[in-house]
N, C-alpha and C positions, 0 to 999 in steps of 0.2 A: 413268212419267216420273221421271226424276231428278235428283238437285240441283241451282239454277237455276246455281250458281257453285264453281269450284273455288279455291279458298286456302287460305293457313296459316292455320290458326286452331285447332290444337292445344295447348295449353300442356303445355310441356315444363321439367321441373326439371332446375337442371345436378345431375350424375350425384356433386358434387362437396361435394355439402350431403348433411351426415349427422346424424341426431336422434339424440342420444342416449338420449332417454325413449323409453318404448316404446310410447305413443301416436302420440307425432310419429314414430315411426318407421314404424308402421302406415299412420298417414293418407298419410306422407311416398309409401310405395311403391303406396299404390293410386291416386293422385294422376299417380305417373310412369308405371303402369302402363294408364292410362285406367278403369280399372275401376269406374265410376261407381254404380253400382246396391249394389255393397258397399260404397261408400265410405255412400253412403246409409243403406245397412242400419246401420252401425257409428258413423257420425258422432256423433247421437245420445247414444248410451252414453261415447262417452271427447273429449268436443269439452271439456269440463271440465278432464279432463287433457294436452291437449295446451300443451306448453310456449313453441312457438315463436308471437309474435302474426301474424306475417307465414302463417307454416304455415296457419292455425286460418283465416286470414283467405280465401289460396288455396282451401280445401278450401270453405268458405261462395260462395264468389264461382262457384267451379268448381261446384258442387251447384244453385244457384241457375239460371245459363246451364243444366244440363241439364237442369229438371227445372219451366222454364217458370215461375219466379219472378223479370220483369223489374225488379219494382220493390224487391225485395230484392238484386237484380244491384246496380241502379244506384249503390246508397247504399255498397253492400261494396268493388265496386270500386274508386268515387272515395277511400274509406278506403284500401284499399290501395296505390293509388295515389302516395297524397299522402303515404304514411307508411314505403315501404319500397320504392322506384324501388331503390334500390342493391341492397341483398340479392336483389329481381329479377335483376338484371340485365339488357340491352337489349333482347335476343330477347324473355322473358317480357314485358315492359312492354309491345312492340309487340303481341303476339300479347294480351294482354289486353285492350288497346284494339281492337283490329278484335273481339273478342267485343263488347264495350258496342257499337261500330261498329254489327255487326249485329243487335243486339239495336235499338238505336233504331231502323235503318233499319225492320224489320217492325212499329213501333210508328206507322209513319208519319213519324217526327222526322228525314226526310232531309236537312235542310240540317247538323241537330246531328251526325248519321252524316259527313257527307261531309266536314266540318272535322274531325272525329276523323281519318280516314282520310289526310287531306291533313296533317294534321300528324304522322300515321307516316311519311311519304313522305317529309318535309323532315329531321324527324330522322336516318332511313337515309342519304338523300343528303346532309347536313353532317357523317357519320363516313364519306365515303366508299364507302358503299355500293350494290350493287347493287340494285335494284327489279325484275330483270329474271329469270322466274321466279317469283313470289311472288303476281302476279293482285292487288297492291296500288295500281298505277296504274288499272287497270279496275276495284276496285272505286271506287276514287274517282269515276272517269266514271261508274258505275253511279246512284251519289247524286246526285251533282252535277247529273246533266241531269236530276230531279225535285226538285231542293230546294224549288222554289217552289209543289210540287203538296201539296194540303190531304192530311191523314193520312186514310188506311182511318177507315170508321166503319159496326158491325151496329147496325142497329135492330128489335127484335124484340116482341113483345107475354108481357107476363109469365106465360102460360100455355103449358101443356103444344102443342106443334106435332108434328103430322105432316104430311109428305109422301110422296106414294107413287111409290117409285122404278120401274125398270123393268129388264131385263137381255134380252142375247142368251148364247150359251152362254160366253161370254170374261166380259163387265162387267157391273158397273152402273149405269143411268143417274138422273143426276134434274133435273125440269127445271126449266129456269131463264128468265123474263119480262125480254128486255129492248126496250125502245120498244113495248111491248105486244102482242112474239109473243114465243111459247116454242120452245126449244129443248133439245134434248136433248144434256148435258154428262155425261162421262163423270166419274166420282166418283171422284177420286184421292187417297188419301194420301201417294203417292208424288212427286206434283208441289209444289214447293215455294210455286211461282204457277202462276198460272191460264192456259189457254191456248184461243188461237182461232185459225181459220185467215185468212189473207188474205181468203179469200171471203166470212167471216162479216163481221172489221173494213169493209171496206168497204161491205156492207150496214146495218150497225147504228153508221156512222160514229163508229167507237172515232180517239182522235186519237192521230197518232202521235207517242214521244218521243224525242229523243234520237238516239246512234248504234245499230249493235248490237251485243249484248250475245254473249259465249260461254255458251252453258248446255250441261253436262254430259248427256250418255241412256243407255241401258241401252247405243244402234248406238255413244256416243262424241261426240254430238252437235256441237254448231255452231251457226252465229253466228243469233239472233233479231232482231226487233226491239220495242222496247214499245210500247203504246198507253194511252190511259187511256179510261176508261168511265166517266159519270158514277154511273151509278145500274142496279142487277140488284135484281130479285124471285125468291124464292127461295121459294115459300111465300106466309106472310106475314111473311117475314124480306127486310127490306133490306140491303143493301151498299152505301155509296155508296163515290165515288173508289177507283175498284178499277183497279189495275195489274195489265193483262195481256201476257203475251208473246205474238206472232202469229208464226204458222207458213205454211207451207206449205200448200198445202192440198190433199184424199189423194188419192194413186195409186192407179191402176187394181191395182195388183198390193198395195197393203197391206192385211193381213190385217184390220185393224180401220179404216174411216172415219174420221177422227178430224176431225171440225171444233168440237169445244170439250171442254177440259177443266175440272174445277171441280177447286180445288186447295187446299191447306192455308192462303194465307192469308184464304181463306174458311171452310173447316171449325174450323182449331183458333180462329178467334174466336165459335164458338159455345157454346165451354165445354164439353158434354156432347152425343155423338151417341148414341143406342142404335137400332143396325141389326135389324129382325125380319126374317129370311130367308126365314121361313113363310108371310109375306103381301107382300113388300118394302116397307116401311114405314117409313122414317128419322123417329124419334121426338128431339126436343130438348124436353129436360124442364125444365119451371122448377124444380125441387128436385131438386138436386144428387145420384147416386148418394154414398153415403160410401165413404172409402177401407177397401178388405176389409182384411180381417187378415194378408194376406199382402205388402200396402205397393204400393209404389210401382213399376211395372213397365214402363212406359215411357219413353224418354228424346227429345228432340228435338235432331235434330242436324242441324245447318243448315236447319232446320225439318221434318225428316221423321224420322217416327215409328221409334225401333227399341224391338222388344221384349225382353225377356231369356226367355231360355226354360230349361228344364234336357231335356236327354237322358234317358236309359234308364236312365244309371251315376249321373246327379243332376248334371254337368259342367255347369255352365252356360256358354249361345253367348247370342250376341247377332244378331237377324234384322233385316234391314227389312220394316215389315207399307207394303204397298203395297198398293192397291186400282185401280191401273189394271194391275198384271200380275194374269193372268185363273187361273195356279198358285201351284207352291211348286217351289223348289230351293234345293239346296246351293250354296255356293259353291267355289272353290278354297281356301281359305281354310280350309273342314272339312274339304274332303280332303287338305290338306296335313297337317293334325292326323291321319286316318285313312285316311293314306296304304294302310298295309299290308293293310286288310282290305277298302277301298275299290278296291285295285287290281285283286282278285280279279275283279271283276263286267266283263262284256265291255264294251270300248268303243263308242260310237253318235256319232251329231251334233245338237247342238242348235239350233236357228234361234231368235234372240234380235233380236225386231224392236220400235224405240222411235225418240224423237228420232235423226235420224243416219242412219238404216237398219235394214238386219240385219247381224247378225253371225252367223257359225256359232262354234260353241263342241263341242269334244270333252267328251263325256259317259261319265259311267257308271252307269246306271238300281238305284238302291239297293231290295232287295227288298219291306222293310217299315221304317221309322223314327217310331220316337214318341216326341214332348218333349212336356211339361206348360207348358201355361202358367196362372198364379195355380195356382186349382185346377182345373184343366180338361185333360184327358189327349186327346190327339190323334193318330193314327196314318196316315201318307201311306205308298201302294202304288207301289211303281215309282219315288219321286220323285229326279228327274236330280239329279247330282251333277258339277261342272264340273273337267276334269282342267284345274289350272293349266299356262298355253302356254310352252313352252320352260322348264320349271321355274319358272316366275316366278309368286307370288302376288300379284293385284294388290286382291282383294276386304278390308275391314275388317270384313265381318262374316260372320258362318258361313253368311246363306242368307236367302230371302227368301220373306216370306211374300203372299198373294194372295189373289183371290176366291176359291179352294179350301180356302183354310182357313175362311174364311166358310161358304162351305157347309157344312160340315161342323157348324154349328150351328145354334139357330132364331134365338138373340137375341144379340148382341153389344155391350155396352158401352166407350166408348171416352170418355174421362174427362181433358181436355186441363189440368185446373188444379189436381188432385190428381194424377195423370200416373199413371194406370192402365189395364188394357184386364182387361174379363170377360166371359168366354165360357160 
């Protein structure tokens, strides 16, 4: 499953600010460049020397949004905000604001998200502008038809929790008590929320909100609509007021069932998962793994997890680790970087089924490929690789990873508020 919303929510430096120090000039270009995870690594060591306050402030505000530090978001922003609108300029400002936007919204603070949003909107449209393209009026409806609903809340018991999941050759599952039968919810990182089918809402009478919404899928997806759930058991872990997207519910011809997914804004409120593959056993520990010594390897972007990996030659790519796709592939994206030696390998077809449908996808089956992630060396056989259609690159990250990379270990740590994954 994939992100529930597409918009602008990039920040972009005009191309037309130049640092003179060579800190500001560092941070200035890994900043324009997205390059988050070194900006991390480096920040750190020369945030002292950077000259510019507005600069030092972006890179803090920007660091903060990736790297799952709300409440350091909030305070940097409203600083930025309030202190250097003009040296932004309009674009920036907006596009900062729909970050805080979203960032509230998943903290439950929808009516505070949806006045953010509506006052981008006013802004745009009193210099004239267009809103059409930009997913900034929808996200306004997005909020607005929940403003009055009470914020997500986990209740958990301060001790060590297991749950025992379960799997077919594709996923895996774990179940979930609501009105006091359980269900079997497919475990996604990839899903940004959570999802059920029609059959299920009307059984376990989820209320419905709203209009519907467009969410993004692997097919390209389409329009949902929301419900709200008061309360799911997880364990003995509660959720209450949980917003779900309702689907369709499955076709004789799709390859996976899908009448509920559990999705990130359940997982990452749990702070720490550690997966054991050897027995399937989702472990949430009241004491914290610490962060290893090779930092911080995860990022959250629009709430789903991506990882940073290095290649063979030490390059480092950026994956999405998803947990409701059942492999691993490349994107076009890598093979447009390895085009040449990529092209060698005979072409095939890929069938790529999610929200939306299938899609076929023109492939080329790479022989052996191995990245490291932290310290953990990985090697995929045969893993497809996606010829970009009509030359056109449309993926942002090199490739994605799945329940196959899981397998490939016993225990996996994944670490939502130091923002790392070890394998």
């Amino acid at each position: 499953m994939k992100r529930i919303l597409t918009i602008i929510s990039t920040l972009l430096l005009s191309s037309s600010l130049i640092f003179a120090q060579e800190a500001d000039m560092k941070v200035g270009e890994l900043l324009n460049t997205s390059n988050w995870f070194e900006l991390e690594r480096i920040y750190p060591a020369v945030a002292s020397d950077v000259q510019s306050p507005m600069l030092k402030l972006m890179a803090e505000v920007t660091l903060a949004s990736n790297f799952n530090r709300p409440d350091e978001l909030r305070g940097k922003l409203q600083k930025l905000l309030a202190n250097h609108q003009e040296e932004l300029g309009f674009e920036n400002v907006c596009n900062m604001m729909i970050m805080g936007a979203m960032t509230e919204g998943f903290e439950g603070n929808y009516a505070v998200a949806a006045d953010m949003v509506k006052a981008i909107a006013d802004a745009i449209k009193a210099t004239s502008g267009s809103l059409e393209g930009t997913g900034i009026e929808e996200l306004h409806v997005y909020y607005d038809d929940v403003r009055e609903l009470p914020a997500p809340i986990i209740e958990k018991p301060e001790t060590d929790i297991q749950i025992a999941l379960s799997e077919n050759s594709i996923l895996l599952y774990i179940p979930v008590e609501i009105n006091g039968k359980t269900y079997d919810f497919i475990f996604d990182t990839g899903a940004s929320l959570s999802l059920i089918s029609q059959k299920m809402a009307n059984e376990i009478g989820a209320k419905p909100i709203g209009e519907p919404v467009f969410v993004g899928g692997a097919a390209g997806g389409g329009d949902l609509r929301r419900a709200f759930i008061e309360r799911i058991n997880v364990g003995p872990v509660t959720f209450r007021n949980m917003l779900v997207l309702v689907g369709g519910n499955p076709g004789e011809n799709d390859p996976v069932k899908v009448d509920a997914v559990l999705g990130m804004d359940f997982i990452e409120r749990l702070g720490e998962i550690q997966i054991d593959m050897s027995d399937l056993t989702l472990t949430i520990p009241a004491q914290k793994t610490p962060l290893p010594d090779y930092g911080r390897n995860i990022i959250l972007e629009q709430n789903i997890p991506i990882i940073e990996v290095a290649d063979i030659d030490g390059n480092k790519l950026t994956f999405t680790f998803d947990t409701g796709n059942g492999g691993a592939d490349l994107t076009d994206l890598w093979f447009s970087k390895n085009a040449d030696t990529a092209s060698a390998h005979p072409t095939d077809t890929l069938n790529t089924w999610g929200h939306g449908g299938t899609v076929q996808h023109d492939i080329v089956k790479i022989p052996e490929y191995t990245m490291t992630i932290g310290e953990a060396s990985v090697t995929f056989n045969d893993i497809p690789a996606v010829i970009p259609s009509e030359g056109t690159v449309t993926s942002s990250h090199d490739g994605n990873l799945g329940i196959s990379l899981l397998r490939k270990f016993s225990k996996i740590t994944i670490n939502f508020e130091e923002m790392f994954v070890a394998f």
